[in-house]
C-alpha positions in Angstrom: 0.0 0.0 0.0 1.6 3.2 -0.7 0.1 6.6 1.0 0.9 10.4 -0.1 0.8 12.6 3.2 0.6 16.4 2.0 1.8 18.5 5.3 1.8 22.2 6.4 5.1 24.1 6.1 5.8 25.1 9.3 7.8 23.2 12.1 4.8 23.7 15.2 2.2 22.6 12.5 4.4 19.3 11.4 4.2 18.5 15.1 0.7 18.8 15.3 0.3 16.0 12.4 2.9 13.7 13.7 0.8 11.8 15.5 -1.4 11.5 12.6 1.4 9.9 10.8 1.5 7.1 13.8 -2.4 6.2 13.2 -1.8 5.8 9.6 1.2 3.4 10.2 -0.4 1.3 13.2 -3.9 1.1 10.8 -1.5 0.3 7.7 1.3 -1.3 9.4 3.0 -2.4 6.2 2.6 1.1 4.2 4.6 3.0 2.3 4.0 6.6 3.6 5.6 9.8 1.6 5.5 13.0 3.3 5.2 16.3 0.9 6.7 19.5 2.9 8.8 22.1 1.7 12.7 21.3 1.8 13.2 22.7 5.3 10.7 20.0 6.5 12.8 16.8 5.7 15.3 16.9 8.8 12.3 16.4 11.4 10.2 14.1 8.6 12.9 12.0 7.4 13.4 10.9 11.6 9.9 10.4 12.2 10.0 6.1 11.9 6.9 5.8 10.0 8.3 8.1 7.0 9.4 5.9 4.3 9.7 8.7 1.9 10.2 12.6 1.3 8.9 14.8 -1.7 9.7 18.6 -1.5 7.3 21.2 -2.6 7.3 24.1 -2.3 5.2 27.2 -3.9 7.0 29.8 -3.1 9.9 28.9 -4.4 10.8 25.7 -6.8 7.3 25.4 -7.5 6.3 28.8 -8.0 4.8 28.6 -11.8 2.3 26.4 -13.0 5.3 24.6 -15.2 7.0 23.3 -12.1 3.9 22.3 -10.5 2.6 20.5 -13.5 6.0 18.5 -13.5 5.6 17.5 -9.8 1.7 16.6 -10.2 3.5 14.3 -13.1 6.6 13.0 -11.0 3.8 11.7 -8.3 2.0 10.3 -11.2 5.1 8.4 -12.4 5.7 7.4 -8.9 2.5 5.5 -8.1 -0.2 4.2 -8.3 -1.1 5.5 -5.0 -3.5 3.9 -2.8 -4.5 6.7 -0.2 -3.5 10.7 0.0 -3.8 12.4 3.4 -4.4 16.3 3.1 -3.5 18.0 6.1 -2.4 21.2 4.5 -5.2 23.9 3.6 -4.6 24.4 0.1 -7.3 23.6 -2.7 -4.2 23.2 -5.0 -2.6 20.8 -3.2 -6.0 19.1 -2.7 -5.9 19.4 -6.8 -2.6 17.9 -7.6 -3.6 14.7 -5.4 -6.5 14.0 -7.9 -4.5 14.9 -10.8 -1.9 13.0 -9.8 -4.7 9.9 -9.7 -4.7 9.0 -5.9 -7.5 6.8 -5.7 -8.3 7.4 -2.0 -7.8 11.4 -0.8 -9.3 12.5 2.9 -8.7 15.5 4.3 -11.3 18.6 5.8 -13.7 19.6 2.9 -14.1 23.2 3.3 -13.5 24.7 -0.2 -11.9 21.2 -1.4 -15.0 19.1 -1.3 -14.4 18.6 -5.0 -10.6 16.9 -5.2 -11.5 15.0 -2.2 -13.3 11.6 -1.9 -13.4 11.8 1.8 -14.2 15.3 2.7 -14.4 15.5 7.2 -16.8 18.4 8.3 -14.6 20.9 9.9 -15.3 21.5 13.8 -17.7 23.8 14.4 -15.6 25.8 17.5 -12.0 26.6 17.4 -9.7 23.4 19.0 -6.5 23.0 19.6 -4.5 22.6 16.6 -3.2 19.4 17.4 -7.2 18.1 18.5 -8.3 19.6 15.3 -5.6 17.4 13.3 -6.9 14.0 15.6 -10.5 15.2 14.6 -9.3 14.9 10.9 -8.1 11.7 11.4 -11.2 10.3 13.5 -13.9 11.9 10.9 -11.7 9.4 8.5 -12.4 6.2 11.1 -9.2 6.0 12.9 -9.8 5.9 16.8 -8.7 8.3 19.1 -5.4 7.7 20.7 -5.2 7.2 24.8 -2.9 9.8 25.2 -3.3 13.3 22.5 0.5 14.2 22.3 2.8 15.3 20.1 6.6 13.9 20.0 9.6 15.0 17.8 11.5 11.8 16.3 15.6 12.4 16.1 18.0 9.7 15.4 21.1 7.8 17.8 23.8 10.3 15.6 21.3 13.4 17.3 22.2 12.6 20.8 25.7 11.9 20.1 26.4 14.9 18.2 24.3 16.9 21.0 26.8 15.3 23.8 29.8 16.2 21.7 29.2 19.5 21.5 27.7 20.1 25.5 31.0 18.0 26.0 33.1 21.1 24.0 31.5 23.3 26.6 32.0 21.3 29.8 28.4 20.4 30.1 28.7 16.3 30.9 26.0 13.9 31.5 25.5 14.6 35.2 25.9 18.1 34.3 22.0 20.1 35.0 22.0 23.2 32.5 19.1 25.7 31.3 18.2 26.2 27.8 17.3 30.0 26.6 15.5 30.2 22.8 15.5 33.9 22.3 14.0 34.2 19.1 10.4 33.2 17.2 8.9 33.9 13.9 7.0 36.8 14.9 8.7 40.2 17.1 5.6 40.5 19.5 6.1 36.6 20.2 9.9 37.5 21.3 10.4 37.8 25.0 12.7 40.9 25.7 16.6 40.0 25.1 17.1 42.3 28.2 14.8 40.2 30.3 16.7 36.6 29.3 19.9 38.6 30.7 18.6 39.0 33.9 17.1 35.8 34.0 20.4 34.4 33.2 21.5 36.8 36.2 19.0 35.4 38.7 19.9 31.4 37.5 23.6 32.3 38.4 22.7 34.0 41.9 20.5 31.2 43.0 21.4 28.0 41.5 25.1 28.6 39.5 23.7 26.6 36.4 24.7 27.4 33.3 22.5 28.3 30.4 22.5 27.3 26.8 21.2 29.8 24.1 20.0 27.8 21.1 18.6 29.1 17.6 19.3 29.5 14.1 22.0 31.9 12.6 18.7 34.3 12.2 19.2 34.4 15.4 22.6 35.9 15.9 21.6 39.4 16.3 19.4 38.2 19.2 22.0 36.8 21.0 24.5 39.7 20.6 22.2 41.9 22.2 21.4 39.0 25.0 25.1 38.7 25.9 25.9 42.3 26.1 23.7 42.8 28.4 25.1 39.5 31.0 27.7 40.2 33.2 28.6 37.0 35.9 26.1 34.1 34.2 27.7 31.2 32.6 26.3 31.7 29.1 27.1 28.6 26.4 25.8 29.2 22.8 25.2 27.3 20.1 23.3 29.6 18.1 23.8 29.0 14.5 25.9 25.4 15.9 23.2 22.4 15.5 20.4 21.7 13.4 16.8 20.8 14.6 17.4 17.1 15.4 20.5 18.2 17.8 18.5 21.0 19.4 16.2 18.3 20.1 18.8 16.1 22.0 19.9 19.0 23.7 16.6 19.8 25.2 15.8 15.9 26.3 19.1 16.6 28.8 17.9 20.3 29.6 16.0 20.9 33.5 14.5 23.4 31.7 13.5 25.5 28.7 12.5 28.9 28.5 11.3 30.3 25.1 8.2 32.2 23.7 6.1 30.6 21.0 8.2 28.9 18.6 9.0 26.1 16.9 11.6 25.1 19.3 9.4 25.3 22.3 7.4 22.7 20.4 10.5 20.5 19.6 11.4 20.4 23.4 7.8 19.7 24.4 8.0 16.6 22.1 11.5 14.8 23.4 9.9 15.6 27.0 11.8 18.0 28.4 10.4 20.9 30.5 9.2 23.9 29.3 8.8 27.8 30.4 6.1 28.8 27.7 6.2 32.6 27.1 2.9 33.5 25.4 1.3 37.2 24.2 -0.9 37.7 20.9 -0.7 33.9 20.2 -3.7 31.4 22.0 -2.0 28.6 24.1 -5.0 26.7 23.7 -5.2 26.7 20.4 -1.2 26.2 19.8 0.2 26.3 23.2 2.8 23.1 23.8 1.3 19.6 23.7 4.4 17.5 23.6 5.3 14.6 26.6 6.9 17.1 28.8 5.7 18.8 31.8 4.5 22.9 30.2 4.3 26.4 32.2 2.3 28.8 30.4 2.8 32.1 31.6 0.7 34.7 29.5 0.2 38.9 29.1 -2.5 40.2 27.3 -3.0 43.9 26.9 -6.2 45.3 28.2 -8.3 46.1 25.5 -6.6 43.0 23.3 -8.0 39.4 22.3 -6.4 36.3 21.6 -5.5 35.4 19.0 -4.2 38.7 17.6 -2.7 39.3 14.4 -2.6 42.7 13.2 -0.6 45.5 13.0 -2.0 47.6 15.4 0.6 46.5 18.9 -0.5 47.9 21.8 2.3 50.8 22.7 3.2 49.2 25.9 4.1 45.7 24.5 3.2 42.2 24.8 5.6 40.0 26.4 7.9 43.0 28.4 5.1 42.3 30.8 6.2 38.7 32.2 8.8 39.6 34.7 12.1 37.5 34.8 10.6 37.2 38.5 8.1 35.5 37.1 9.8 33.5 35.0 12.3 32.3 38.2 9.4 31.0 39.7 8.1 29.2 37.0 11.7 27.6 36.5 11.8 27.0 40.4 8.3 25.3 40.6 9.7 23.0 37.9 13.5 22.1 39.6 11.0 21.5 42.8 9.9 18.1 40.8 12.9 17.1 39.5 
């Protein structure tokens, strides 16, 4: 049996389908399932074990014009037949280039795709979770509901090694407890304050002499040079720019604790298990707050006046997330440490 599973582009939204991916395998056990994501999508799908394959796509860029789309609908074609297509993404042209490209089974929600679909699931009528409303997909297709409605993030046995390599580099060994810091996130109102994570780092130093690790990308460089200029005694260990997703991941399983604001890798930590400090403003932790294995401390401002969740352009003057206090955010960490 061979299966065509069209994802959404963004890493928080590929964890929300994961477990998806796991129904699919345990109902089809000997499947062949291909994942379609953009390129930066493969490192997190190619790990996940019931991934047999990986097609990238992506609109904005290689498959821009109607040519290079019209070449993939035709590489699928040439690839099958295929048995069953899952639609998870949004997009009537995706839902499109699964008929075209002759699927013979093709679920997904109906809304404005009814017609490329032979299974079309009602969408829910009130606003869920994203991760529930990716589970309600799956159940309006006949697939039970799991015991347990997690997320997990998938890295392989080279992941951990290279993660305790480079901690090693730093001094950080097994028995060695550290903080993690992830200063940045796709959106500037979803950013904690760098000036705040530097006097958190301040406070971790003064009351429990742990060190912190900074992770991100190398967009988020700039972050971090602001963030360090700003410490003064804390034991600061970066590897911003220094490991890909899967290592990040492996470096959070060994972390006492993360703190970040909505991103994706307060999602990847939430998956592997580890704790997190969840720093929320215009976004809605109940629609896309962390839902991963690992214990989750949501600590929220919204301005008065304001409703989640926001996304325009008028920002209230006195800013979102300035409000949470690195007090705050102590206590949160503290309550945490408490369990360990």
């Amino acid at each position: 049996m061979k299966i065509l599973a069209v994802m959404k582009n963004w890493l928080g939204d590929l964890l929300f389908q994961m477990p998806a991916l796991d129904l699919i395998k345990q109902k089809y056990p000997g499947a062949t399932i291909v994942c379609i994501a953009p390129e930066r999508c493969r490192e997190i799908l190619e790990a996940h074990p019931a991934v047999s394959g990986f097609l990238s796509f992506d609109e904005k860029s290689t498959h821009r014009s109607w040519l290079a789309r019209i070449r993939f609908i035709l590489e699928l074609r040439r690839g099958g037949p295929w048995d069953q297509g899952y639609l998870f993404h949004r997009s009537r042209s995706r839902a499109a280039f699964l008929a075209f490209a002759g699927v013979k089974e093709r679920i997904g929600y109906g809304k404005g795709r009814k017609r490329f679909l032979s299974l079309a699931v009602e969408e829910p009528a009130q606003p869920m979770h994203q991760l529930d409303y990716f589970f309600n997909m799956m159940n309006g297709a006949g697939f039970e509901f799991p015991a347990e409605r997690e997320y997990r993030f998938y890295y392989k046995e080279e992941d951990e090694q290279a993660a305790r390599e480079v901690l090693r580099l730093y001094g950080i060994r097994e028995n060695t407890k550290y903080i993690c810091f992830h200063l940045g996130a796709n959106w500037k109102p979803k950013r904690w304050p760098v000036a705040h994570f530097a006097a958190l780092a301040e406070k971790i130093e003064a009351k429990w002499q742990l060190p912190v690790v900074v992770t991100g990308s190398q967009n988020d460089e700039a972050l971090f040079e602001d963030f360090i200029s700003s410490v003064r005694r804390a034991k600061i260990i970066s590897l911003v720019g220094k490991t890909g997703l899967r290592v990040s991941a492996a470096v959070y399983k060994h972390t006492a604790c993360l703190v970040t604001g909505d991103s994706g890798p307060m999602h990847i930590a939430s998956g592997v298990g580890a704790p997190v400090v969840a720093l929320f403003g215009p976004t809605d932790p109940k629609l896309t707050g962390p839902r991963g294995r690992g214990e989750n401390l949501v600590l929220q401002y919204v301005p008065s006046g304001y409703t989640i969740p926001f996304f325009g352009k008028n920002l209230p003057a006195e800013g979102w997330l300035s409000h949470i206090t690195p007090e705050e955010v102590l206590g949160a960490i503290e309550k945490i440490l408490r369990k360990a």
